[in-house]
C-alpha positions in Angstrom: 4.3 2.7 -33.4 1.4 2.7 -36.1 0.1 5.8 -37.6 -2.9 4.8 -36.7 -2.5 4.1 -32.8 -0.4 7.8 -33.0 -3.1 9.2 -34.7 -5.4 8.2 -31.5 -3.7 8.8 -29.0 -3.5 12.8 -30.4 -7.4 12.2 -30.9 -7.3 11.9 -27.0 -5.0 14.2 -26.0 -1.8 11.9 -25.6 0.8 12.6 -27.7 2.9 9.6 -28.7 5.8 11.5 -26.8 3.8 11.4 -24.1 3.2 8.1 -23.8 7.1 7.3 -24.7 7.4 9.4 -21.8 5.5 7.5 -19.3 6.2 4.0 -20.5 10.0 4.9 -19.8 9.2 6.5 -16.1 7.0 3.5 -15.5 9.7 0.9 -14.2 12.6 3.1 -14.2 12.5 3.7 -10.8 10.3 0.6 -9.6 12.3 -1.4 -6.8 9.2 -3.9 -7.3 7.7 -5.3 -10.9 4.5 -7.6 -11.4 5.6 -10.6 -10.9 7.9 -10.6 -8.0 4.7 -8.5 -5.8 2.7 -11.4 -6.6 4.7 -14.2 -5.7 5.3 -12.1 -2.4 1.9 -11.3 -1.8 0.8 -14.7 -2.5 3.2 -16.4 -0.5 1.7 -14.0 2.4 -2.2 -14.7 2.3 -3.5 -18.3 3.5 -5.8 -18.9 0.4 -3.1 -18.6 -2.0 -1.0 -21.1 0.6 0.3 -18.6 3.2 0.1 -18.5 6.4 -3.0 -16.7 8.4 -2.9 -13.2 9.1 -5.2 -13.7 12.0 -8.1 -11.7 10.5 -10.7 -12.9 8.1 -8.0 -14.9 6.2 -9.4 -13.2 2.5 -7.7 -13.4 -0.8 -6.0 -9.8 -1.2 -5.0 -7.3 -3.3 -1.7 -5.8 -3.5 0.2 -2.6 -5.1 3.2 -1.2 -5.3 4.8 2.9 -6.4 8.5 3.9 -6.3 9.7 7.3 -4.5 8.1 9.3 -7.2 4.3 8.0 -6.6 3.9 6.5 -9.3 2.1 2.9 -9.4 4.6 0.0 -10.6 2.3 -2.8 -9.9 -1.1 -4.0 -9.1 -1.7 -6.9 -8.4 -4.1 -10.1 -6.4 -4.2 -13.5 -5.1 -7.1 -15.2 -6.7 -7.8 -16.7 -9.6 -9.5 -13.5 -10.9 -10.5 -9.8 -9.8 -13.5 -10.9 -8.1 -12.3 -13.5 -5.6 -11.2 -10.8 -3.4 -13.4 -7.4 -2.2 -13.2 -5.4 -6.0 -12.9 -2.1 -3.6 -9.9 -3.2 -2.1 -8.0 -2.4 -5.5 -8.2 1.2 -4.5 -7.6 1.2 -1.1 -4.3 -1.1 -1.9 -2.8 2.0 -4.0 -4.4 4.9 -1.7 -2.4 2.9 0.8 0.5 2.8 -0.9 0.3 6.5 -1.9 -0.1 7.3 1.7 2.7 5.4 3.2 5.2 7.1 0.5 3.8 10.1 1.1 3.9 10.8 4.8 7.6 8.9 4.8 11.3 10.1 4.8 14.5 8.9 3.6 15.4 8.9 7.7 11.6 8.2 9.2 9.1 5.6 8.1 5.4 6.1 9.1 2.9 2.7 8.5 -0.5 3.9 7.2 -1.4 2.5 10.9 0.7 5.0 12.7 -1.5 7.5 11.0 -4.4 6.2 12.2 -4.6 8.2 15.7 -3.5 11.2 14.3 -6.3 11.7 12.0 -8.6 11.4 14.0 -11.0 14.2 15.3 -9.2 16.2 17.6 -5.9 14.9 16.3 -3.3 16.4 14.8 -3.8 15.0 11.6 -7.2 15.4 11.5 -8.5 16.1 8.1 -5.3 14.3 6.3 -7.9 11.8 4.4 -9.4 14.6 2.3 -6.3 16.3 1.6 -5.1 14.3 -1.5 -8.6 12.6 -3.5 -8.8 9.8 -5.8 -8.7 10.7 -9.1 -11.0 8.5 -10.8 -9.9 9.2 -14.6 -7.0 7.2 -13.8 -8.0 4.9 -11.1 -10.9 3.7 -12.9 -9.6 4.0 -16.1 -9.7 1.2 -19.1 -10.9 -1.9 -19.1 -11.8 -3.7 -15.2 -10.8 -6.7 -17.3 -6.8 -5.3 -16.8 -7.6 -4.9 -13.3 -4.5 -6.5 -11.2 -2.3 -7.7 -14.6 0.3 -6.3 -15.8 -1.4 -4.0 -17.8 -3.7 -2.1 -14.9 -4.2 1.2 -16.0 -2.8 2.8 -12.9 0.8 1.2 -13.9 2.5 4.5 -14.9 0.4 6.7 -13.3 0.6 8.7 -10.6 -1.3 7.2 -7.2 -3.9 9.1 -5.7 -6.1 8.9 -2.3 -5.1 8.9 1.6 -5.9 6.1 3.7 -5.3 6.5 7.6 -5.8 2.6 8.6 -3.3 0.0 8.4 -1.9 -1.8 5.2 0.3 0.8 3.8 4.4 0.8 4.3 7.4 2.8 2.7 9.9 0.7 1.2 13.5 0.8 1.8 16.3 -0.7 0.6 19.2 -0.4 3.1 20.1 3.0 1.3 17.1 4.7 1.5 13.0 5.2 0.8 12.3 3.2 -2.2 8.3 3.5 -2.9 5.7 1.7 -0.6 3.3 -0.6 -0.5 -0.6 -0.5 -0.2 -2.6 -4.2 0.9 -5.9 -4.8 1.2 -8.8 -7.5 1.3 -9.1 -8.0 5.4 -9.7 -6.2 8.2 -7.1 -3.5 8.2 -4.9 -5.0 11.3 -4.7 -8.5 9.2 -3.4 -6.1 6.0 -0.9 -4.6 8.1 0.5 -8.3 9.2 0.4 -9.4 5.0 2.1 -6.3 3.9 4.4 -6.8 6.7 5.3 -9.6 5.9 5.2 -8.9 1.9 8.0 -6.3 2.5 10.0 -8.8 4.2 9.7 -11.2 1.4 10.6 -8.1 -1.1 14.3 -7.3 0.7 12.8 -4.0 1.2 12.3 -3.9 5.3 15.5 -2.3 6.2 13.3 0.6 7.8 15.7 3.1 9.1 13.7 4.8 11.9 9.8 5.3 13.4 7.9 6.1 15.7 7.8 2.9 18.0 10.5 2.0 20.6 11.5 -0.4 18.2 12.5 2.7 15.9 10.2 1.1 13.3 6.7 1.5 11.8 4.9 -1.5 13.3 1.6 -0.7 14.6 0.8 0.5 17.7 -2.0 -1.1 19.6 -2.4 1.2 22.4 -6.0 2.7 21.9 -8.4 2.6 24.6 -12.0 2.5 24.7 -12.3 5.8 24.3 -10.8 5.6 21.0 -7.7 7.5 22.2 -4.2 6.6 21.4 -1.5 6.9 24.5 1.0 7.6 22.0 -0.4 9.3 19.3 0.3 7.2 16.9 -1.7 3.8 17.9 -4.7 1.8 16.0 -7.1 0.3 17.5 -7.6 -4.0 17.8 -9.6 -4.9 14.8 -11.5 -7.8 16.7 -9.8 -11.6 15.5 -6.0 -12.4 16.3 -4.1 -10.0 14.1 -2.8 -8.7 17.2 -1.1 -11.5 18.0 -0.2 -12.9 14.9 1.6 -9.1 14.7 3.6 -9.8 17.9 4.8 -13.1 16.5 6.2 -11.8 13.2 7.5 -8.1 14.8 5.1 -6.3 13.2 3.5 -4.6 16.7 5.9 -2.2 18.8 5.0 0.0 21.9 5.3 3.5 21.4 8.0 5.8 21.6 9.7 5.9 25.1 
């Protein structure tokens, strides 16, 4: 490394070990890389020549952390950043943050299983406020490096809680891997990309939930009142995702 770039990074408070550091955690333990989340995600999403999720059919943006929480990709269907909602780059890695987070080796809990839980009166209520973004790394560097390779949450550690659905654990037939965070659509059409995204990936081989499927498909049991029967339903988000979801296995009843 050049004296000059070392010389910097002391300047702001990174030490070239530092960064030797992180570049070597970043992909160590990454089931999923750059290039092989986009070909997934865009093999998922009908603009980029997928099939419909049955929501609003939007480009989308994807991410991906390993076990530790830290982000090993970011990534998007469209030509550039803006082609799909520039917000959604957050809520892809809160997502994914989220899913790893409130998963086990032995359980696997969808962002949309969360949903019901978290709501007022639940008994998750109050989980969304329990982790915040942290915008020095989230918003860090250039918005130019938003979605490449070089997105300056790749390495870092993923912040935010999301309690909608988009967000899965990864496994790979051994145990939790990371997860995965989508988002661009209405949050039932995220659930039916990144379900399928997973698939794609190799990384479904969910060990156990909370459906009577044992898996973490969502739960569409919530009434008009806005409860859940089982606790751990979402509520319909309004197009077909709910049936595009029973056509691919990614809806379940709850437990029995």
């Amino acid at each position: 490394m050049p004296a000059s770039r070392i010389t910097g990074l002391i300047f702001l408070g990174i030490s070239a070990v530092d960064l030797v550091i992180s570049t070597a955690a970043c992909g160590a333990d990454c089931a999923v890389d750059h290039a092989k989340l986009t070909q997934a995600l865009k093999a998922s999403v009908k603009p980029s020549g997928g099939p419909s999720n049955g929501g609003l059919d939007n480009n989308m943006w994807g991410a991906a952390i390993d076990r530790q929480g830290v982000v090993c990709a970011v990534t998007f269907t469209g030509k550039s950043a803006g082609d799909q909602w520039p917000g959604s780059r957050a809520i892809a890695i809160e997502k994914a943050n989220t899913a790893n987070a409130m998963s086990l080796p032995n359980l696997a809990m969808s962002t949309a299983n969360l949903y019901a839980g978290a709501q007022p009166g639940g008994y998750l209520f109050g989980l969304a406020a329990t982790n915040p973004v942290d915008p020095m790394t989230m918003y860090a560097a250039s918005p130019e490096k938003y979605g490449t390779e070089a997105d300056p949450m790749v390495g870092k550690p993923a912040s935010g809680v999301v309690v909608f659905a988009g967000g899965l654990p990864l496994y790979d037939g051994k145990t939790i891997v990371g997860a995965l965070g989508v988002s661009g659509d209405t949050s039932c059409g995220d659930h039916n990309v990144a379900w399928r995204v997973r698939k794609a990936l190799g990384l479904d081989k969910v060990p156990a939930g909370v459906t009577d499927r044992a898996n973490d498909a969502i739960i569409y049991d919530v009434d008009a009142t806005g409860k859940s029967a089982s606790g751990y339903g979402h509520p319909k988000c309004g197009h077909s995702e709910d049936a595009v979801a029973g056509q691919i296995g990614a809806s379940a009843s709850g437990p029995k």
